[in-house]
BAFI-3210 file (N, C-alpha, C; in Angstrom, 3 decimals, decimal comma, padded with zeros to 6 digits):
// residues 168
n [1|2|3|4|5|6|7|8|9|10|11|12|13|14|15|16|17|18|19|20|21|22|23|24|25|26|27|28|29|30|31|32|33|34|35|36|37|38|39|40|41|42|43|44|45|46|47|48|49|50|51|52|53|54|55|56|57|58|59|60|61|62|63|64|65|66|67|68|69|70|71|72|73|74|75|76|77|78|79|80|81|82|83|84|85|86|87|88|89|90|91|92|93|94|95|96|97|98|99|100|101|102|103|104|105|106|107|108|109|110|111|112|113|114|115|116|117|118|119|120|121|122|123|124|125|126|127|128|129|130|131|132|133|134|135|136|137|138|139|140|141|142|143|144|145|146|147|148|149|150|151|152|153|154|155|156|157|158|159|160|161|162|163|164|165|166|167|168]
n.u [-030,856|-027,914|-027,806|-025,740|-023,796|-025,534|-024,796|-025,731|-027,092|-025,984|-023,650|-022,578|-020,837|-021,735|-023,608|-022,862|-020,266|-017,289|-017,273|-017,321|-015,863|-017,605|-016,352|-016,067|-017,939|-018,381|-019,723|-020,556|-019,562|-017,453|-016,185|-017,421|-017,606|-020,201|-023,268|-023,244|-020,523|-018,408|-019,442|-019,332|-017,130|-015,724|-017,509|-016,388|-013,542|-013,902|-015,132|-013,543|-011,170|-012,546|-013,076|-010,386|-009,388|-011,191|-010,209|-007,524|-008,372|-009,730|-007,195|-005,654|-006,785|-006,492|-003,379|-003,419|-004,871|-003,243|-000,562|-002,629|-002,481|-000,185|002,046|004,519|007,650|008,741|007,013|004,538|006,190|007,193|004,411|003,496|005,540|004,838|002,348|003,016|004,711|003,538|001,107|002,322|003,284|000,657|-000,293|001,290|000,993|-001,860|-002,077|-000,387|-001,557|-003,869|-003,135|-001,879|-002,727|-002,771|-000,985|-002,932|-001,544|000,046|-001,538|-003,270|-001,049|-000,768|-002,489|-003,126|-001,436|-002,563|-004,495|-003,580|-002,315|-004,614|-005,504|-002,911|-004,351|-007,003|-005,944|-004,616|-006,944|-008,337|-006,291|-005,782|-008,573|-008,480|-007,857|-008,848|-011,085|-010,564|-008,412|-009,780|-008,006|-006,556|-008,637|-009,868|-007,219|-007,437|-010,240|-010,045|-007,909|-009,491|-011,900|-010,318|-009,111|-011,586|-012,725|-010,864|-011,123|-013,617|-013,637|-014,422|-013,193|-012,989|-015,242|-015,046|-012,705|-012,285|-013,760|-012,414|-010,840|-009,061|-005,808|-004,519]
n.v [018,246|017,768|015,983|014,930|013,845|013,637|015,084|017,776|020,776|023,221|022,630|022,298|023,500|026,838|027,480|025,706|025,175|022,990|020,227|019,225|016,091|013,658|012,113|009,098|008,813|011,220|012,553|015,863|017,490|018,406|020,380|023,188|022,391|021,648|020,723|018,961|018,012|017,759|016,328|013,742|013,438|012,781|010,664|009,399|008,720|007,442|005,057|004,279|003,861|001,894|-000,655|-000,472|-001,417|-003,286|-005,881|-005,735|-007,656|-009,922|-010,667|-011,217|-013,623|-015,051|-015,873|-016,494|-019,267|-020,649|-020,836|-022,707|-024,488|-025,290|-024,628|-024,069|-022,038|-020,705|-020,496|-018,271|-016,468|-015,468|-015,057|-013,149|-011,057|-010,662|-009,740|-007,182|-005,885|-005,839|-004,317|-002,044|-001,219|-001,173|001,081|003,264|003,086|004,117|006,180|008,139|008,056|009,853|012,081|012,023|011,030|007,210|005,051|003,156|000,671|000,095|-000,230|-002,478|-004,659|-005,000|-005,482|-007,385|-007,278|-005,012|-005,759|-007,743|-006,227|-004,521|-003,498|-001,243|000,486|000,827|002,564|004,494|005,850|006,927|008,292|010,309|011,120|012,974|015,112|016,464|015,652|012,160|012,406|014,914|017,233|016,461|016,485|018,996|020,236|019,269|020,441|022,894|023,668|022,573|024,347|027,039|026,343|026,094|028,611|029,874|029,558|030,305|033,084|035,974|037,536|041,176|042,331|041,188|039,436|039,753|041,377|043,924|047,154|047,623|049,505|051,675]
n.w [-032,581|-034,757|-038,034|-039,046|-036,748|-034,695|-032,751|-030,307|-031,565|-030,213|-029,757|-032,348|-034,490|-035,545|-038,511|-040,341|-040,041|-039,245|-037,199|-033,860|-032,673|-031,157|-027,639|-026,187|-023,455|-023,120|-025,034|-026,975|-025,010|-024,038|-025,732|-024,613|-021,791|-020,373|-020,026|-017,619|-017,858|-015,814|-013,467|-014,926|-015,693|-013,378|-012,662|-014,636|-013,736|-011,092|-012,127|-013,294|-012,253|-010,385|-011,845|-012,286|-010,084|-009,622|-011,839|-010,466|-008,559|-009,877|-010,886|-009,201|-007,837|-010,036|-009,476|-007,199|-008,074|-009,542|-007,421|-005,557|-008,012|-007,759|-009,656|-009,875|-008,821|-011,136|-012,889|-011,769|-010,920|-013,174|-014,943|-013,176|-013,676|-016,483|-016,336|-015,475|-017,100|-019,361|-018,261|-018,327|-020,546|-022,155|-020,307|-021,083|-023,743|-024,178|-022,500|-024,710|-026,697|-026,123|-026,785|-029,113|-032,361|-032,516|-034,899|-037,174|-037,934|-035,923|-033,922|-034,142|-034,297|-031,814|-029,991|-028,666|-026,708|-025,369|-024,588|-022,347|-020,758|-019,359|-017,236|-016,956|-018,444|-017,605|-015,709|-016,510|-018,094|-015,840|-013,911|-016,711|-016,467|-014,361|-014,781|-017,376|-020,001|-020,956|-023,512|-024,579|-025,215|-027,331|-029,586|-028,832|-030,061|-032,810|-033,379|-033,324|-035,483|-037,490|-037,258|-038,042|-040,547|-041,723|-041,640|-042,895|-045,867|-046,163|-045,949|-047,594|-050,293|-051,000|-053,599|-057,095|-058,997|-061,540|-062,981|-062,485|-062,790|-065,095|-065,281|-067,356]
ca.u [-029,733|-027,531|-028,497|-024,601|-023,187|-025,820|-024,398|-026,531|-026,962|-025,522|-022,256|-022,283|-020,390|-022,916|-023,528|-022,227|-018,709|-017,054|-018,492|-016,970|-016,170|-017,703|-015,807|-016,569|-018,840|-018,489|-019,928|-019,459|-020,275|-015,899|-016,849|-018,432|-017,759|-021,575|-024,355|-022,844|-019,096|-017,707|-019,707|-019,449|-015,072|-015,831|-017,835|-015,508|-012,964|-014,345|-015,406|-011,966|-010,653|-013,442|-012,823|-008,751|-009,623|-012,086|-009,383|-006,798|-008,974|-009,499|-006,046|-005,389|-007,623|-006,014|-002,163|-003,849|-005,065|-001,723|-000,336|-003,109|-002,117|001,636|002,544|006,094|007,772|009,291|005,671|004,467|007,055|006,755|003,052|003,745|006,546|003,933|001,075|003,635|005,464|001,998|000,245|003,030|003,458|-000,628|-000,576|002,471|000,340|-002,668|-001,602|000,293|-003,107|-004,569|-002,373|-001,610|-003,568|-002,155|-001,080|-003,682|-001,097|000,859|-002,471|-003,939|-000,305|-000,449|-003,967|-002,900|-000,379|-002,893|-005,693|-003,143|-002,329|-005,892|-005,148|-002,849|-004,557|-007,968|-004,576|-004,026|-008,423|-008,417|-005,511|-006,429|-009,768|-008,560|-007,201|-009,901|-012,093|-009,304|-008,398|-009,894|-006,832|-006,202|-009,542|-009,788|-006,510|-007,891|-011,516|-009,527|-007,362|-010,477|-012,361|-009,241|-009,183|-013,083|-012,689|-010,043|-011,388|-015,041|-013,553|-014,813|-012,708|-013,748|-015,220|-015,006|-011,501|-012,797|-014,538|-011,550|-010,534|-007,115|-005,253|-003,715]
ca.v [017,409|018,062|014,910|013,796|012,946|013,127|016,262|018,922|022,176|024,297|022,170|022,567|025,199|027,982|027,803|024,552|024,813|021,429|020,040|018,606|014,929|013,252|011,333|008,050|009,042|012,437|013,214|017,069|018,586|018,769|021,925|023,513|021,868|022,088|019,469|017,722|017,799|017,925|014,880|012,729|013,251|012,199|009,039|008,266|008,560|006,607|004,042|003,480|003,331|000,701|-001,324|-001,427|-002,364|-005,286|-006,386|-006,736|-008,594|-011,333|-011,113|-012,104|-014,609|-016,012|-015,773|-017,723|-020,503|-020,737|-021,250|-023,938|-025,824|-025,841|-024,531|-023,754|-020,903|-019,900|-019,662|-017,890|-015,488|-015,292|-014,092|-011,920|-009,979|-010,822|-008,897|-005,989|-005,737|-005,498|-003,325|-000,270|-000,997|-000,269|002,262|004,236|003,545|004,439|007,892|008,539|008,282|010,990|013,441|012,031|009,858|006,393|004,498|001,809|-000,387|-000,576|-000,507|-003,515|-005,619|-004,199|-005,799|-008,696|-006,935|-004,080|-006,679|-008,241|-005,183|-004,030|-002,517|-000,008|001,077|001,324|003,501|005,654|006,375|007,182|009,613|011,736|011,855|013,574|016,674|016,442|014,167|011,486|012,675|016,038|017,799|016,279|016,508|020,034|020,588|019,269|021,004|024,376|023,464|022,188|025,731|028,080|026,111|026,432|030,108|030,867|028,708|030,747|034,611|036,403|038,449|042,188|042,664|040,409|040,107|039,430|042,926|044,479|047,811|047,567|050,609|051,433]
ca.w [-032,946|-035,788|-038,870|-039,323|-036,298|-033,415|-031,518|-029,916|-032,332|-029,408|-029,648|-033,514|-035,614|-036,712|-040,429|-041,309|-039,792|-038,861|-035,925|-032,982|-032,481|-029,762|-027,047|-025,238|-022,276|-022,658|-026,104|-027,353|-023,914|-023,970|-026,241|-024,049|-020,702|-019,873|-019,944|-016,167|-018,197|-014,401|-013,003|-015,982|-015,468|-012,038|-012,734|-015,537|-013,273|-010,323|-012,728|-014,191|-010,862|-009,290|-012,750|-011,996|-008,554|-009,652|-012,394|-010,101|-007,775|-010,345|-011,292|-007,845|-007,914|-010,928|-009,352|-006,156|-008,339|-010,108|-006,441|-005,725|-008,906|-007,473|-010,747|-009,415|-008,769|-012,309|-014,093|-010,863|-011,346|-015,276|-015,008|-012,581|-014,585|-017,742|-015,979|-014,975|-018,003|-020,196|-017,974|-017,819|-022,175|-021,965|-019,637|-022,195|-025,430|-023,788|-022,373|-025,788|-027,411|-025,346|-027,268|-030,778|-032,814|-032,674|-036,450|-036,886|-037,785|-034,832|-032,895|-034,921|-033,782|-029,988|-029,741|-027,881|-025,597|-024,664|-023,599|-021,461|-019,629|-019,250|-015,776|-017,522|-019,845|-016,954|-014,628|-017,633|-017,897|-014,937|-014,375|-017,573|-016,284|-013,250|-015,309|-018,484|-019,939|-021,934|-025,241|-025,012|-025,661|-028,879|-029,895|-029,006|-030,901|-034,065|-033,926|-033,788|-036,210|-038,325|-037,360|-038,389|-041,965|-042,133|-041,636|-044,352|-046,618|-046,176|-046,235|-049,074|-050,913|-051,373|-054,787|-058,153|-059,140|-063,118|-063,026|-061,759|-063,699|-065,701|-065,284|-068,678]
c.u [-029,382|-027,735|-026,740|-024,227|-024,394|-026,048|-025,309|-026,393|-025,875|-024,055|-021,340|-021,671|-021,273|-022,466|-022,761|-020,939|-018,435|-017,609|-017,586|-017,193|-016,545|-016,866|-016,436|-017,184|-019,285|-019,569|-019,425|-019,803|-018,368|-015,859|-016,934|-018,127|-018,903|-022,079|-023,603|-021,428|-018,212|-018,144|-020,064|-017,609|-015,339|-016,307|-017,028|-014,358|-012,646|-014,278|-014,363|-011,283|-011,287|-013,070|-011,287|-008,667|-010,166|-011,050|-008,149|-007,060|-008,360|-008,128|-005,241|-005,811|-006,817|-004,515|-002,590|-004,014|-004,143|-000,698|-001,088|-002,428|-000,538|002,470|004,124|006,599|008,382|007,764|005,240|005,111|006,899|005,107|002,817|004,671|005,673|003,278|001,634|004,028|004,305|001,171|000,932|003,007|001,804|-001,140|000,167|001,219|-000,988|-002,963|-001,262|-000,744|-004,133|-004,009|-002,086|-002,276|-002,878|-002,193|-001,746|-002,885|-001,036|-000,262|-003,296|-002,652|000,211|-001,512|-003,933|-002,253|-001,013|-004,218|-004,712|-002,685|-003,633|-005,912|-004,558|-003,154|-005,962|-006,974|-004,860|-005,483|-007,906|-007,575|-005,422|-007,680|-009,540|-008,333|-008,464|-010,542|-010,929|-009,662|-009,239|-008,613|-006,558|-007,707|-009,481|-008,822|-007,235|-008,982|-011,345|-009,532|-008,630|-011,613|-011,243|-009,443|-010,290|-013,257|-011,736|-010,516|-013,000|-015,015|-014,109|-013,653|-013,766|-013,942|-014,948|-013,559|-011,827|-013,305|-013,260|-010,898|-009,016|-006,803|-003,963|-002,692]
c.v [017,662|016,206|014,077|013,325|012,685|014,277|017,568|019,889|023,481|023,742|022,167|024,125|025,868|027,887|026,763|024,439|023,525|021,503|019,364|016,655|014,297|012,595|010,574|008,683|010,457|013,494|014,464|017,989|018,735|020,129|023,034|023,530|022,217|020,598|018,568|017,507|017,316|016,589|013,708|012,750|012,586|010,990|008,717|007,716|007,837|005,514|003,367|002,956|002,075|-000,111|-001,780|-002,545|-003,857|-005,815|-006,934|-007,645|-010,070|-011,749|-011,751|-013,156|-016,230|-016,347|-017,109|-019,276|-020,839|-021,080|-022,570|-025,311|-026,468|-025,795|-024,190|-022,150|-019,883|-019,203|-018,269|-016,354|-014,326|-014,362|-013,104|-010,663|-009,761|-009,561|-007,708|-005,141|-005,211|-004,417|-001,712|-000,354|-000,356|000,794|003,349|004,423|004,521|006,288|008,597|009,343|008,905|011,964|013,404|010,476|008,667|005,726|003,593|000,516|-000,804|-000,842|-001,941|-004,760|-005,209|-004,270|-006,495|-008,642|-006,519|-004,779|-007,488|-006,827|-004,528|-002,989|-001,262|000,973|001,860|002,859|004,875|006,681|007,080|008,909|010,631|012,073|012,966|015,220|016,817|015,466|013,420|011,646|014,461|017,101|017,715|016,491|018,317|020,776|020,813|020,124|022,504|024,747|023,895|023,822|026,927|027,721|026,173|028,206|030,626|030,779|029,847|032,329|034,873|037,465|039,841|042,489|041,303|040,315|040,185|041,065|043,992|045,578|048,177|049,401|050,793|053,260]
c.w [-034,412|-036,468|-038,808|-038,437|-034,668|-032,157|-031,462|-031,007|-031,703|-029,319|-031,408|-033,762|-036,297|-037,792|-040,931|-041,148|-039,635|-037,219|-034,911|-032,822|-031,348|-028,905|-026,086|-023,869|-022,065|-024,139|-026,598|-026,257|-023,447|-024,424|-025,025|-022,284|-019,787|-020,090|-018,845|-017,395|-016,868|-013,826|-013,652|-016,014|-014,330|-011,983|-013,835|-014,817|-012,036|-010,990|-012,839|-012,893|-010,661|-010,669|-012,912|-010,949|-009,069|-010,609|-011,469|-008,750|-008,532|-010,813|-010,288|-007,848|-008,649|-010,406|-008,303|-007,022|-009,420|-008,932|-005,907|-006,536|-008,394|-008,338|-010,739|-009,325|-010,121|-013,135|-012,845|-011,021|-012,984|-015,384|-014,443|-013,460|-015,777|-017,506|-016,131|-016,031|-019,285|-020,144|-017,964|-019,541|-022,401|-021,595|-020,338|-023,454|-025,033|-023,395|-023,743|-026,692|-027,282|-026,169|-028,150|-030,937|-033,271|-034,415|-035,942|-037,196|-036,472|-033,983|-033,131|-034,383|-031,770|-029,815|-028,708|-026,784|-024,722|-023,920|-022,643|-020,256|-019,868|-018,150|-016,098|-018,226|-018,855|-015,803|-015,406|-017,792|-016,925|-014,475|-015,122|-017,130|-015,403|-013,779|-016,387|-018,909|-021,324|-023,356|-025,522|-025,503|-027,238|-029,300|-030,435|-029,824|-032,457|-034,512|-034,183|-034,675|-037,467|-038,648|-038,081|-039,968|-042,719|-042,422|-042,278|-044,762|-047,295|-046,444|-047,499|-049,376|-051,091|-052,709|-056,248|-059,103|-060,881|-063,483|-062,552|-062,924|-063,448|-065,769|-067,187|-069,054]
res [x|x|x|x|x|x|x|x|x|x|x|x|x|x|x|x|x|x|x|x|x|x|x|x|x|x|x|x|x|x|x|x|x|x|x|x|x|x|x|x|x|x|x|x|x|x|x|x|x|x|x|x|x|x|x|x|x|x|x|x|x|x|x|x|x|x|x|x|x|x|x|x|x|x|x|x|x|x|x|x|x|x|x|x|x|x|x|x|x|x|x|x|x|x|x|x|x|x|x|x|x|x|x|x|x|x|x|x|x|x|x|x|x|x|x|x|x|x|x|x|x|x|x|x|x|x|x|x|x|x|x|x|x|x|x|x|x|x|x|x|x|x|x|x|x|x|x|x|x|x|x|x|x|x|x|x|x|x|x|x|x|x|x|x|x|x|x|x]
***
């Protein structure tokens, strides 16, 4: 294990390059797509699924005992459009954020929205898992990126340019 962040040696940049960031369930086996990469997309992707499913169980649950109370048909309605309206704004930011790194503002006032659509946001898991593990893409963008600027940065020049004989 490399000392700064955790990640295997074999997922590290030889010689002190930048290193790969891990991702939620998947750590840096995205790199790589080794160490069970394939059936760790698959249970993320199950998971997210069986976790929409049980959400909109209880969200059922909760619509039923909103019918019980006899709460009428406008709230009834209202939470319904609430739920709907929440969970597709979650399921947008959510995806978005697979591919560019969201501002922490707006994510810090879209706290309150994106826990109300929870479902979209478990839709959105789910669905990127099916293609890669969520957020590899951008990830992988950046660690390129991050390798290409490590590797100018490190060229050596041929020779001492200080020592360099003046032609006169």
């Amino acid at each position: 294990m490399s000392d700064d962040n955790g990640t295997p040696e074999a997922a590290a940049a030889p010689t002190g390059g930048p290193r790969p960031e891990p991702l939620r369930f998947f750590g840096t086996t995205w790199v790589g797509h080794d160490h069970g990469y394939a059936l760790r997309r698959a249970g993320v992707a199950a998971g997210s699924l069986l976790a929409a499913a049980a959400a909109c169980l209880v969200l059922r649950f909760a619509y039923e005992g909103l019918q019980i109370a006899d709460s009428g048909a406008f709230v009834s309605l209202l939470v319904v459009v609430m739920f709907a309206v929440c969970s597709a704004l979650a399921f947008r930011h959510t995806w978005d954020a697979f591919t560019k790194r969201p501002d922490p503002d707006r994510q810090a006032s879209l706290r309150g929205l994106l826990a109300i659509g929870f479902v979209g946001s478990l839709l959105a898991y789910f669905f990127r898992s099916l293609t890669e593990a969520p957020g590899e893409k951008l990830h992988r963008r950046e660690y390129e990126e991050a390798r290409e600027q490590y590797a100018r940065r490190t060229t050596r020049r041929s020779g001492n340019p200080s020592k360099k004989r003046r032609r006169t």
